[in-house]
C-alpha positions as CSV (number, residue, x, y, z in Angstrom):
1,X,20.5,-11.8,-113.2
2,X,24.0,-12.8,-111.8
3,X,25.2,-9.0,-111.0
4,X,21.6,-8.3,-109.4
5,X,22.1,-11.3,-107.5
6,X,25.7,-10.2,-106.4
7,X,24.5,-7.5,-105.5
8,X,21.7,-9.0,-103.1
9,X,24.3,-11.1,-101.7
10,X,26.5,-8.3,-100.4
11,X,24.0,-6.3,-99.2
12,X,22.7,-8.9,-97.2
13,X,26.2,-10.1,-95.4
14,X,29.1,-7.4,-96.4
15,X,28.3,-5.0,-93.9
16,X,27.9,-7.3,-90.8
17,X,30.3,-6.5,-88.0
18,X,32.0,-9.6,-88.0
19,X,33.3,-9.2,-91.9
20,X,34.2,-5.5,-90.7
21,X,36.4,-6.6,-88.0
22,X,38.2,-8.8,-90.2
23,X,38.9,-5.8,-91.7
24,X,40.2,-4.1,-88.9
25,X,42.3,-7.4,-88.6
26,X,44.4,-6.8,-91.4
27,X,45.7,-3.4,-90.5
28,X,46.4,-4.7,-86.9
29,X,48.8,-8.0,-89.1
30,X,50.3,-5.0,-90.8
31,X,50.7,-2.6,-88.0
32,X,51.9,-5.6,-85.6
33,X,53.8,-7.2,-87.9
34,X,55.6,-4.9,-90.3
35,X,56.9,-7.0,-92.9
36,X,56.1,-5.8,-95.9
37,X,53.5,-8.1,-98.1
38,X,52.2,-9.6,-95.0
39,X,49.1,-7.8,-94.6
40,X,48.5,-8.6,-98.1
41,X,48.9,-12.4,-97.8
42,X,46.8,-11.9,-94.5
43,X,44.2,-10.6,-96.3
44,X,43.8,-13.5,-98.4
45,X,43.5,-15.6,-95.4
46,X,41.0,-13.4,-93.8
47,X,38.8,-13.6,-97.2
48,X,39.2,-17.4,-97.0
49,X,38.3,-17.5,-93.4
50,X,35.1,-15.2,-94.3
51,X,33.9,-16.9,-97.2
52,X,31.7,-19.7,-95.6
53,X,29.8,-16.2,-94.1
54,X,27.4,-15.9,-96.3
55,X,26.1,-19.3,-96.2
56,X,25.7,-19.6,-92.6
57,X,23.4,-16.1,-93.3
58,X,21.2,-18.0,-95.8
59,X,20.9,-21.0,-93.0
60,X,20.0,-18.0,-90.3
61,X,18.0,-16.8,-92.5
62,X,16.2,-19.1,-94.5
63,X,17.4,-17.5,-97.6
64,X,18.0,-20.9,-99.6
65,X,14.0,-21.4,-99.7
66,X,13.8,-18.0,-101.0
67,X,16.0,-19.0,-103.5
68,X,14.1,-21.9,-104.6
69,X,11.2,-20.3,-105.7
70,X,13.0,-16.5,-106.7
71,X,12.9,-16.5,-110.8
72,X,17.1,-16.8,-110.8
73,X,18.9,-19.5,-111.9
74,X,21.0,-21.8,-109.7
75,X,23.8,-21.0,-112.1
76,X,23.2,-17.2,-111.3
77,X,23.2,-17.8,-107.3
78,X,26.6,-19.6,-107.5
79,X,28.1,-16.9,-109.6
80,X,26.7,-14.5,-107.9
81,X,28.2,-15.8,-104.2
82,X,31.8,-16.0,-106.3
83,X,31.7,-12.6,-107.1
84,X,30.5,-11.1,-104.1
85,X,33.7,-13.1,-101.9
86,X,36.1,-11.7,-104.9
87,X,34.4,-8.4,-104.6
88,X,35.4,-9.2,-100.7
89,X,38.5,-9.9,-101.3
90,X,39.1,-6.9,-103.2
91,X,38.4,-4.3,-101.0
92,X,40.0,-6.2,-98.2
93,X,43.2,-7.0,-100.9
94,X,42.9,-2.5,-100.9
95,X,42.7,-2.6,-97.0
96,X,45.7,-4.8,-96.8
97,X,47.8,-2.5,-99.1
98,X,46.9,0.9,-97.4
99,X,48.4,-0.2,-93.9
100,X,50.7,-1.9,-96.0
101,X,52.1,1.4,-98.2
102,X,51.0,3.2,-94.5
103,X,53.3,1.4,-92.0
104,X,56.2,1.8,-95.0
105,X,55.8,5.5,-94.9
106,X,55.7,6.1,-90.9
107,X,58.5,3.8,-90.7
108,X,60.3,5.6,-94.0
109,X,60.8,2.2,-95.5
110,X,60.6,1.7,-99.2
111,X,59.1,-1.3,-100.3
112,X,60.2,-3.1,-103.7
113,X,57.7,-3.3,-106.0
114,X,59.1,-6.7,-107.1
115,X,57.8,-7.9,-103.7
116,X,54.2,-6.7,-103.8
117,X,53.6,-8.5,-106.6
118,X,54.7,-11.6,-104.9
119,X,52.6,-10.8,-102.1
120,X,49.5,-9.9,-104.6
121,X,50.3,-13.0,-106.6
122,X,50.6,-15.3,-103.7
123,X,47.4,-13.9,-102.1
124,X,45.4,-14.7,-105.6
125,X,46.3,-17.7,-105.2
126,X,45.2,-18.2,-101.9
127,X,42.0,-17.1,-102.4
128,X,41.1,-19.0,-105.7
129,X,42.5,-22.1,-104.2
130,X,40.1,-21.4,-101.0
131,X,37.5,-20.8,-103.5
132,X,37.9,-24.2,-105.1
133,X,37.5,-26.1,-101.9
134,X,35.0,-24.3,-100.0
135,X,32.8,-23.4,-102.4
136,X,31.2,-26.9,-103.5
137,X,30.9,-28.2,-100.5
138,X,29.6,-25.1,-98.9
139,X,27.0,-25.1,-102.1
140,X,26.0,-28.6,-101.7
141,X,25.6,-29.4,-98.1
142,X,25.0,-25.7,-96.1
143,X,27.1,-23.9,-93.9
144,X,26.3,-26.4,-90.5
145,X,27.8,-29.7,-92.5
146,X,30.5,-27.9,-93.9
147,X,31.7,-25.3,-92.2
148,X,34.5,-27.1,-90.9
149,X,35.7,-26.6,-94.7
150,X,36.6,-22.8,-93.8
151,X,40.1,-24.4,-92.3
152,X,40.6,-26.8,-95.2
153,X,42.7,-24.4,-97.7
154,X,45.3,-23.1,-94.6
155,X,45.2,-26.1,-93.3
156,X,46.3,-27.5,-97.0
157,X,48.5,-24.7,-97.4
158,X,50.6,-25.3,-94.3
159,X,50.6,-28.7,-94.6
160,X,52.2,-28.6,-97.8
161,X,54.6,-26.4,-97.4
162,X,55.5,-28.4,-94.0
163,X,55.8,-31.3,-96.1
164,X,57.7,-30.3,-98.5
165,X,60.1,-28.3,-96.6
166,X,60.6,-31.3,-94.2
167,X,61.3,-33.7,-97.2
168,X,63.9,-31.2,-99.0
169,X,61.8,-30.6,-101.7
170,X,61.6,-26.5,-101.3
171,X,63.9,-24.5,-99.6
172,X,65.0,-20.7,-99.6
173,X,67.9,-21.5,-102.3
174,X,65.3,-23.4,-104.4
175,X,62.5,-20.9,-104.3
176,X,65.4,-17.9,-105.1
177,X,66.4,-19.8,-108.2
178,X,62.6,-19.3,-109.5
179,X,62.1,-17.2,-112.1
180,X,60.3,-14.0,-110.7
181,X,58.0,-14.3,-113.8
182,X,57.0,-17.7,-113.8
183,X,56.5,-17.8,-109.8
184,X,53.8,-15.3,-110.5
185,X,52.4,-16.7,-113.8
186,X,52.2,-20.2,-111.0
187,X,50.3,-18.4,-108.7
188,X,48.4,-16.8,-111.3
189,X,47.3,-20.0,-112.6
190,X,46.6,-21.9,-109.4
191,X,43.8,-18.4,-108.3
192,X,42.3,-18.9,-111.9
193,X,42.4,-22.9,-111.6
194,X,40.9,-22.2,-108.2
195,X,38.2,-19.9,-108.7
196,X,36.8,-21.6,-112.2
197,X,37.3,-25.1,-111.2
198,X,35.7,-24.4,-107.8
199,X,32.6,-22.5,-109.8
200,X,32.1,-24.7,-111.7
201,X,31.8,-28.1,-109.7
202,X,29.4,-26.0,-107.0
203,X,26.9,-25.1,-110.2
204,X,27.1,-28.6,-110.9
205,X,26.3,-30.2,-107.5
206,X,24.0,-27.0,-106.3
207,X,21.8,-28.0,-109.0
208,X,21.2,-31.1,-107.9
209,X,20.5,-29.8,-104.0
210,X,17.3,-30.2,-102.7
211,X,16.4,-26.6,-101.1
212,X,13.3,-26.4,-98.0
């Protein structure tokens, strides 16, 4: 029931023009701005911009009655939605490293692979952290009282990095001196965190949402 679901859910909202172009956004971040990894992290960001999308198509259309009286579970639905934005972020994650490996070869640059993973780790963790912040709220009160939520995780992101760098906490000498292992088992861990905490609360308070 939860793959079925899934794959209702992307055939309803993948397709539209809007997630498309944010497509198309991350080649023009790696073509525009050749550094290698950042069309990678970008993509991240673009999946965490995109992931309230969905909702605001089940407001449009209605689709959260439909799902009230469908024979799925509310457990399924919320699943479902988180496996449809990974699935997002996946193909958007292989969008990112295309113009990525592409700009690298017109330019005849090589690119470490040390730094990709950084780039793949970092943009995990990104998206599981969006995941865990958008995704209950989104689930409990709709797309039109929390949409403003689709800024929360960059806006936590840059905050905390501003913070911290401002307070001498983290700076390039301190991030160099960390492990290249455990800066991606960190990552790692805040994208799983991220993705099953945030899962887990929106089951929670979804089933307790009154959907008309």
């Amino acid at each position: 029931m939860t793959l079925a679901f899934t794959r209702f859910d992307l055939m309803s909202w993948f397709a539209q023009r809007q997630m498309l172009l944010a497509l198309a956004l991350i080649v023009v971040v790696g073509i525009i701005i050749p550094v290698p990894g950042m069309a990678i992290v970008a993509s991240a960001f673009v999946t965490s911009m995109m992931l309230s999308t969905p909702f605001l198509g089940d407001e449009r259309d209605r689709l959260d009655t439909l799902y009230g009286v469908l024979p799925v579970s509310r457990r399924a639905i919320v699943v479902g939605r988180a496996l449809s934005i990974l699935l997002y972020g996946v193909v958007a994650l292989i969008v990112a490293t295309l113009a990525t490996l592409g700009v690298a070869a017109v330019r005849g640059t090589m690119i470490a692979p040390e730094l990709l993973a950084i780039a793949y780790a970092a943009a995990f963790a990104i998206v599981g952290l969006s995941i865990g912040v958008q995704l209950p709220v989104l689930f409990r009160v709709g797309y039109s009282r929390g949409r403003l939520m689709v800024y929360a995780p960059t806006i936590l992101i840059v905050g905390a990095a501003w913070i911290a760098q401002a307070a001498g906490v983290i700076d390039g000498d301190v991030l160099g001196s960390i492990p290249f292992a455990l800066g991606l088992g960190i990552c790692a861990a805040i994208g799983v965190l991220g993705i099953v905490v945030g899962t887990l609360i929106a089951v929670r308070l979804y089933s307790t949402r009154e959907l008309r």
